[in-house]
N, C-alpha and C positions, 0 to 999 in steps of 0.2 A: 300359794294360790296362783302363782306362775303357772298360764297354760298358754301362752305365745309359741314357743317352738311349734307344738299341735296346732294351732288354730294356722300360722302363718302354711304348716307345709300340710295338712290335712284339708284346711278351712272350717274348721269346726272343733269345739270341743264340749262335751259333755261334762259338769259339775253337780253334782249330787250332793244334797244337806247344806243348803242357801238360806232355807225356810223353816223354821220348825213349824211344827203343827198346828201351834194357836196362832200364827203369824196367817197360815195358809188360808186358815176360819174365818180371819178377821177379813182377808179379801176377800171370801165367797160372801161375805157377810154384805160388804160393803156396794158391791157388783149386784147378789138378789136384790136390793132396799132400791137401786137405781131402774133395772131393769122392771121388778114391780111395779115402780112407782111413773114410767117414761115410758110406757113399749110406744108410742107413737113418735118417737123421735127420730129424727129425717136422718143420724149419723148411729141406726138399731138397720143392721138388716137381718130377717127372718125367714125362714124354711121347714120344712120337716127336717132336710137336712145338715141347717148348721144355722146359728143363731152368731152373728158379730157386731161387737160394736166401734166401730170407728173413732179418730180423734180421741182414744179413750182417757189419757191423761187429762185430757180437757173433759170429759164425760162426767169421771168420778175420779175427782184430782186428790180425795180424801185417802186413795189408794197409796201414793208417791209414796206416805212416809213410812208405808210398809214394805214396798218396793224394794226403795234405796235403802234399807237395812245395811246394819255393820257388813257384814257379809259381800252384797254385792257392790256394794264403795268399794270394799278392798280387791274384790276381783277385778273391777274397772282399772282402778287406779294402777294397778301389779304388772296389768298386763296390754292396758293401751295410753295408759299417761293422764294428763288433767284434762280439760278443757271441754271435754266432752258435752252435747245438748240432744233433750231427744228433737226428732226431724218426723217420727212418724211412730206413733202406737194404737193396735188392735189387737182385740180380745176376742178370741174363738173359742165357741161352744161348739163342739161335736157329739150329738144326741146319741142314745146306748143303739140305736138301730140307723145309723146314717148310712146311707148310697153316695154320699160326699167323696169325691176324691182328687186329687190334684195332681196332674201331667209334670213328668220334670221341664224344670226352666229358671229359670235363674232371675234375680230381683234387680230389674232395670232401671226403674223407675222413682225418684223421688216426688214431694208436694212441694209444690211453687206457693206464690202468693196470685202471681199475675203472668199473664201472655205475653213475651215479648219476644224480638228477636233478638238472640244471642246465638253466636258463635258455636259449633260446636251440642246446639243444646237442641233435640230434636222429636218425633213420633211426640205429639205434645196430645194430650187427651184433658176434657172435661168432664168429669161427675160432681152430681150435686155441689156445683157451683165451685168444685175443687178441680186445681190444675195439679196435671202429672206430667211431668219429662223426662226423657231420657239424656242424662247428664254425661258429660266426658268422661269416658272410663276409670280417669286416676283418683273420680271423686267417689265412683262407687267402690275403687278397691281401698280404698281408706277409712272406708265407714265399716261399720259394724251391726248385726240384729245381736239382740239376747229373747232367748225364750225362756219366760216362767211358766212353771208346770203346774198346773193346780192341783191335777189326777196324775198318778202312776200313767206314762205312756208305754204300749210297747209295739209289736209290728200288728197286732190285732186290734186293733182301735185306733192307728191312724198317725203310728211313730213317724216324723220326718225320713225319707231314704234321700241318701246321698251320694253323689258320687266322688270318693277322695280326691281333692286337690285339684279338681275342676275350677277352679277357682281363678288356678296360675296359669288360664289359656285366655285369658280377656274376655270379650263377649265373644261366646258362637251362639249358631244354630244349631239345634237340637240334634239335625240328622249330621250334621259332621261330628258327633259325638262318636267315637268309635266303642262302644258300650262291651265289645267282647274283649278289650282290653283294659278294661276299667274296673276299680274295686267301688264296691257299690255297700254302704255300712246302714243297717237298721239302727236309727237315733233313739235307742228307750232312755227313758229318765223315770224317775221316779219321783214322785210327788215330793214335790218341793225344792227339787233339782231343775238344774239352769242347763239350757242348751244356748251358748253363743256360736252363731255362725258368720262368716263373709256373706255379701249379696250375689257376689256371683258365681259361689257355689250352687252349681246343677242339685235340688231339691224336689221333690214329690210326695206323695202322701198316699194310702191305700182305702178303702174304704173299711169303716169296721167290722169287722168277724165276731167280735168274742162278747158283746153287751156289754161294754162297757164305755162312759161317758170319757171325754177327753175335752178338759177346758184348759187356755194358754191365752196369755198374756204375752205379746212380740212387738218391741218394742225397736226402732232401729237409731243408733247416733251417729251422728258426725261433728268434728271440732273445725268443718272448713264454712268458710264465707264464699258465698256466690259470686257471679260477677256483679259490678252495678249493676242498682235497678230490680235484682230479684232476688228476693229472700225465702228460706224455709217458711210454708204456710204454717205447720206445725210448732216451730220451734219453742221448746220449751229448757230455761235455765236449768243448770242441775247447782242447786246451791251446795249441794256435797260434796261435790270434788272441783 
């Protein structure tokens, strides 16, 4: 379950067969009984076209031990070492008829606890009562997303598109992207297959085509400590690895 070579010179790797079947049940199981039971929760946002929920491991933490399955321990562990905590998770619903679609740009931003001044630590944003900053680039190339796949994705219902190994130019701007020399890969997975990527792999999404629902679970860690003073707002232990 070695997928490092890929991930470090691609930025990404597709894993398929994470989840089996009734593993996959048991979270839609677990996600309907919350969202039923809570649509008025301040960390639910809603549309015709995409339904997410925020701080999700804190939402429905009953999830984790489905989660962190044998399976995805060992791919962690295989292929980025111990230490690891999540820093930030949301869960996306994409309805079988969404106009939802997501511009390429790459994932700048981590959650704070608090507002302060540091070094290096910048573009600072508020939502509902949560801090977001753009952190020194050696802490977002160190970190890591994993995406679980609930539904079969493919480029008709709104597969992640990427651009290889965009990853290894640091942060740019969009338009210094030179896109006619770039290989650009449709991420399908298959349900119950795992998409890990870098943050600052160039990503984008399409709107759906084909009727059909796409829900995901993205999930991002990191094993670094901040400067004093500010800590992951999210941070959650992984008592697994």
């Amino acid at each position: 379950m070695n997928y490092s070579t890929e991930i470090n010179s691609e930025g990404f790797a597709i894993i398929n067969n994470v989840y089996s079947e009734n593993e996959i049940e048991k979270l839609i199981s677990l996600i309907e009984d919350v969202t039923e039971n809570d649509s008025a929760n301040a960390t639910f946002r809603k549309s015709q076209d995409l339904f997410a929920i925020r701080q999700f491991h804190r939402e429905v933490p009953e999830t984790l031990d489905f989660i962190f399955n044998e399976n995805l321990n060992k791919i962690i562990e295989s292929n980025f070492g111990k230490g690891y905590f999540i820093t930030k998770s949301i869960y996306f619903d994409k309805p079988e008829k969404s106009n939802w679609f997501v511009a390429y740009h790459q994932d700048l931003t981590i959650s704070v606890d608090k507002k302060i001044e540091v070094e290096n630590f910048e573009n600072w944003t508020v939502k509902q009562n949560q801090y977001a900053v753009q952190p020194p680039t050696e802490i977002l190339e160190n970190n890591f997303t994993i995406r679980i796949h609930i539904d079969k994705t493919t480029g008709e219902n709104g597969a992640l598109k990427v651009i290889n190994n965009s990853h290894s130019k640091g942060i740019l701007r969009i338009e210094h992207m030179d896109f006619k020399n770039e290989k650009e890969t449709i991420c399908e997975v298959e349900k119950g297959g795992v998409m890990i990527m870098r943050p600052l792999l160039f990503h984008a999404s399409n709107k759906t085509t084909n009727n059909e629902r796409r829900r995901v679970i993205h999930i991002e860690f990191s094993r670094q400590q901040l400067p004093a003073g500010l800590e992951w707002s999210e941070k959650a232990i992984l008592l697994h690895n």
